[in-house]
C-alpha positions as CSV (number, residue, x, y, z in Angstrom):
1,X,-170.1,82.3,237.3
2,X,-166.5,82.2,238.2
3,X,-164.4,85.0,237.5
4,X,-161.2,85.2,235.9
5,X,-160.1,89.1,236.0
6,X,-156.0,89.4,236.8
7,X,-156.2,90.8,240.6
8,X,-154.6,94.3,239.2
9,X,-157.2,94.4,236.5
10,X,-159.9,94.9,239.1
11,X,-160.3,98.6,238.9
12,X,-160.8,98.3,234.6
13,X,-163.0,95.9,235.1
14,X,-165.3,97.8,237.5
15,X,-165.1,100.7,234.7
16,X,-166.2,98.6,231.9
17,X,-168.9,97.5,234.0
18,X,-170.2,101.0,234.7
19,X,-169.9,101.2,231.1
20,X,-172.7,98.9,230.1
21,X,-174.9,100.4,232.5
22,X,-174.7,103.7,230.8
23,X,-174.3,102.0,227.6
24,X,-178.1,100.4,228.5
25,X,-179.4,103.9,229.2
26,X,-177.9,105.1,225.8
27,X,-179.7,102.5,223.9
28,X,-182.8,103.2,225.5
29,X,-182.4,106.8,224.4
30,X,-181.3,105.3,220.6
31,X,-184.9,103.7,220.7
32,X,-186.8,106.1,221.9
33,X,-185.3,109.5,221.4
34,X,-187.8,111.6,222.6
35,X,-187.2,109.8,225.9
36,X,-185.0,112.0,227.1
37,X,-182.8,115.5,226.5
38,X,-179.5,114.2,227.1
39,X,-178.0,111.5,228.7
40,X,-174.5,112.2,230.6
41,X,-171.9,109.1,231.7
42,X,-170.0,110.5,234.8
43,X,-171.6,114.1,235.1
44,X,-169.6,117.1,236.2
45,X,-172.5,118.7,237.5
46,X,-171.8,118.9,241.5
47,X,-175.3,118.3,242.4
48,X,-175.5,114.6,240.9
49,X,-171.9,114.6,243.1
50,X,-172.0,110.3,244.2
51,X,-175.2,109.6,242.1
52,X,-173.7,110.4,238.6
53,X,-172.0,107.3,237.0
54,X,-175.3,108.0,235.0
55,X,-177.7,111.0,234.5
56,X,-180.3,111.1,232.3
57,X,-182.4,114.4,231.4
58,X,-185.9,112.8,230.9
59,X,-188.5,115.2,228.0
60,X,-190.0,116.9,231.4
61,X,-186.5,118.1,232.9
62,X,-186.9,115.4,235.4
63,X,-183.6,113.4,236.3
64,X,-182.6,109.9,236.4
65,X,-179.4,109.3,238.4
66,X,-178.0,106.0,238.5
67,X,-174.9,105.0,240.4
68,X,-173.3,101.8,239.8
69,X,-171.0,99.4,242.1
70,X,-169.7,96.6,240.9
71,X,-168.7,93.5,242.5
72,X,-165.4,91.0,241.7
73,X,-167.1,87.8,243.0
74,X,-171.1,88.8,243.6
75,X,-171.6,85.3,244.9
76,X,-169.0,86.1,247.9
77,X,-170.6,87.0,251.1
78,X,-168.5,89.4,252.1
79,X,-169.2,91.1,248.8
80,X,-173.3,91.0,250.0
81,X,-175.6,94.4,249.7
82,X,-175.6,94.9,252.9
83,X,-176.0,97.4,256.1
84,X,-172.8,96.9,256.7
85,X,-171.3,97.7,253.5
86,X,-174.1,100.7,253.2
87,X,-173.0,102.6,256.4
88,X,-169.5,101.9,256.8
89,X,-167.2,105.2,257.0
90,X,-163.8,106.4,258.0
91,X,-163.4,108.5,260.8
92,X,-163.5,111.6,258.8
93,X,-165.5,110.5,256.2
94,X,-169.1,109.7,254.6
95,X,-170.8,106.4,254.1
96,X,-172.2,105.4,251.0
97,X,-175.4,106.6,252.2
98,X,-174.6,109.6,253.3
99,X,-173.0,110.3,249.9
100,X,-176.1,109.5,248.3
101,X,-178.9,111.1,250.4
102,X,-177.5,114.6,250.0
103,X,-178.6,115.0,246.0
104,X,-181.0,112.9,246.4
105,X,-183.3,114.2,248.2
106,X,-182.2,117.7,247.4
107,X,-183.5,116.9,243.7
108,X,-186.5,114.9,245.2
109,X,-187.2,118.2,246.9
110,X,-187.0,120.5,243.9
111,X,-189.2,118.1,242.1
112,X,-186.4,117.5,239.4
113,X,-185.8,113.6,240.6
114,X,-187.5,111.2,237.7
115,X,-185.7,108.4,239.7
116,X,-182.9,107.8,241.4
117,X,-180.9,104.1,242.2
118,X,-177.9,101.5,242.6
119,X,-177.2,99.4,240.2
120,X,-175.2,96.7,241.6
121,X,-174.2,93.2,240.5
122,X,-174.4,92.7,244.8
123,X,-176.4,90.1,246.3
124,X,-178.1,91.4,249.2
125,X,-178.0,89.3,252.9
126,X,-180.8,88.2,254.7
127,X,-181.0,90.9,256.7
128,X,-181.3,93.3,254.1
129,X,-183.9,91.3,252.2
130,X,-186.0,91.5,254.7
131,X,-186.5,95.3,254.5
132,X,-187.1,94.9,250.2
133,X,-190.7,95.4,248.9
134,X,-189.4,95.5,245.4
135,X,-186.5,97.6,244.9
136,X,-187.3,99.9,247.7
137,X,-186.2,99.3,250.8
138,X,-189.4,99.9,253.4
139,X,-188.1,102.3,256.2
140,X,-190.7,100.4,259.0
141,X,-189.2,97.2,258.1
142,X,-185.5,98.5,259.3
143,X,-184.2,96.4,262.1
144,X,-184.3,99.4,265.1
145,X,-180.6,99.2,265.7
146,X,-180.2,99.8,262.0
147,X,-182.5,102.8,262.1
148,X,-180.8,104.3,264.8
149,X,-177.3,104.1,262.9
150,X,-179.0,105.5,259.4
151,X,-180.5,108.1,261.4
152,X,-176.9,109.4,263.4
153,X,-175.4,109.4,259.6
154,X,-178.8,111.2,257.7
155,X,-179.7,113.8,260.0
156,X,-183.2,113.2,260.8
157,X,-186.2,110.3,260.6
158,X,-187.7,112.6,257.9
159,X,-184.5,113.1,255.8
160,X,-184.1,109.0,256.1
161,X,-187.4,108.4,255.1
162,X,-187.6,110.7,252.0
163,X,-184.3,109.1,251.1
164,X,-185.8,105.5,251.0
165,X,-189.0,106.5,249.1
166,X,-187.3,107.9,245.9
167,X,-184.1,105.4,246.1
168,X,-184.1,101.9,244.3
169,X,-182.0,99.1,245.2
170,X,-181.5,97.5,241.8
171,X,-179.2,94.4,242.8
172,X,-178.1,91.0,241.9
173,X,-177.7,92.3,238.4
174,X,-175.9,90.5,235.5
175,X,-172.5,90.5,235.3
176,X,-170.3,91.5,233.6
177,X,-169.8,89.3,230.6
178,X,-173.2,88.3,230.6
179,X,-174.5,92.0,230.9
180,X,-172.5,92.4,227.3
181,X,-174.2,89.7,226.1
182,X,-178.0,90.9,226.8
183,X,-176.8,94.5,225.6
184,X,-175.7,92.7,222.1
185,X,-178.7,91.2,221.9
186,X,-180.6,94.4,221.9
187,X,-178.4,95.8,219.2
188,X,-177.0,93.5,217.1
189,X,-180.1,93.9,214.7
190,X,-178.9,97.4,213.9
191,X,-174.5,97.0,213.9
192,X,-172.4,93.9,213.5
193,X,-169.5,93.4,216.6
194,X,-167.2,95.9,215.3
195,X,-169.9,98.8,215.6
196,X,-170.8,97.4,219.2
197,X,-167.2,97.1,219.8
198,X,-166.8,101.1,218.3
199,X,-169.6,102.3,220.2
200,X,-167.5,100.6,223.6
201,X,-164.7,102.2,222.9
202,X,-167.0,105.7,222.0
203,X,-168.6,106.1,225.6
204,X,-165.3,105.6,227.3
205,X,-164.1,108.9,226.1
206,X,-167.6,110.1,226.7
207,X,-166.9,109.1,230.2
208,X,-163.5,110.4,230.7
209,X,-163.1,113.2,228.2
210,X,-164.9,116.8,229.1
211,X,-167.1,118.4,226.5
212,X,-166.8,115.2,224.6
213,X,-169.4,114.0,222.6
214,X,-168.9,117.7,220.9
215,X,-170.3,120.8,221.5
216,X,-171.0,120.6,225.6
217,X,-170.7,116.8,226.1
């Protein structure tokens, strides 16, 4: 599907689509409330820091973390899921998978981490593919050059590998519009499209407003 966003609208877009991942975890928790605790759309909390577009507090105390990346044209190639894209840093900076190892397998480590993955309307390349069994990407199956890199970045062989085992790679996921639409379809037998469209416009001050749904957010 060909998009149509205006090239300065990019950034809102990416925000509404983080949305109606959370906005699919929310649901889940208005079907099944003894699912979780609580549920938290871009948590304060600085040990979900990089994984925390979405939290969820499972009945045990476990945690889901979800982060989310979205994707203008996912049928691009240069917009792939890819190593690339994965391990790419500034000079002074952290890669996306650096930024995601650290809480992850800290909470893995605790025995606090229920799950933990990116959700991405990405494709991934060939390459990458090759190291999927499922979601997870299978640390033998990592091209050795690859390894090597991940390994520089992580730390350590062990610290790579826990990573991998408790990290899902949740890609080629609708997009955007058609992500609304599968949402609507779950709800629209409770609310009519103004209460959809109300409950939109609720979890973006959930997202952006501290302590906000009231008492402690």
């Amino acid at each position: 599907m060909r998009h149509n966003y205006k090239p300065k609208a990019i950034t809102r877009v990416g925000f509404a689509y983080q949305d109606l991942v959370a906005a699919e975890t929310l649901l889940e928790f208005y079907r099944y409330p003894n699912k979780y605790q609580w549920v938290q759309v871009e948590a304060s909390d600085p040990s979900f820091r990089a994984v925390d577009d979405v939290v969820a507090c499972r009945a045990d105390g476990r945690f889901e973390l979800t982060q989310v990346k979205f994707a203008v044209d996912p049928d691009n190639p240069t917009t792939a899921l890819d190593w690339d894209w994965l391990l790419a840093k500034k000079p002074k900076g952290k890669s996306l998978l650096q930024h995601w190892a650290g809480p992850v397998t800290a909470h893995a480590n605790s025995g606090l981490l229920a799950s933990a993955s990116l959700k991405t309307d990405r494709k991934p390349d060939a390459e990458f593919s090759k190291a999927l069994k499922g979601s997870r990407v299978s640390y033998s199956k990592i091209p050795a050059n690859i390894r090597k890199r991940i390994v520089s970045q992580l730390g350590s062989t062990g610290t790579a590998q826990k990573f991998f085992s408790n990290f899902d790679f949740v890609h080629s996921q609708p997009v955007l519009e058609d992500l609304d639409a599968i949402l609507w379809t779950r709800i629209s037998s409770d609310t009519d499209r103004a209460g959809w469209a109300l409950f939109q416009k609720q979890l973006q001050l959930w997202a952006t407003q501290k302590n906000w749904p009231h008492p402690d957010g």
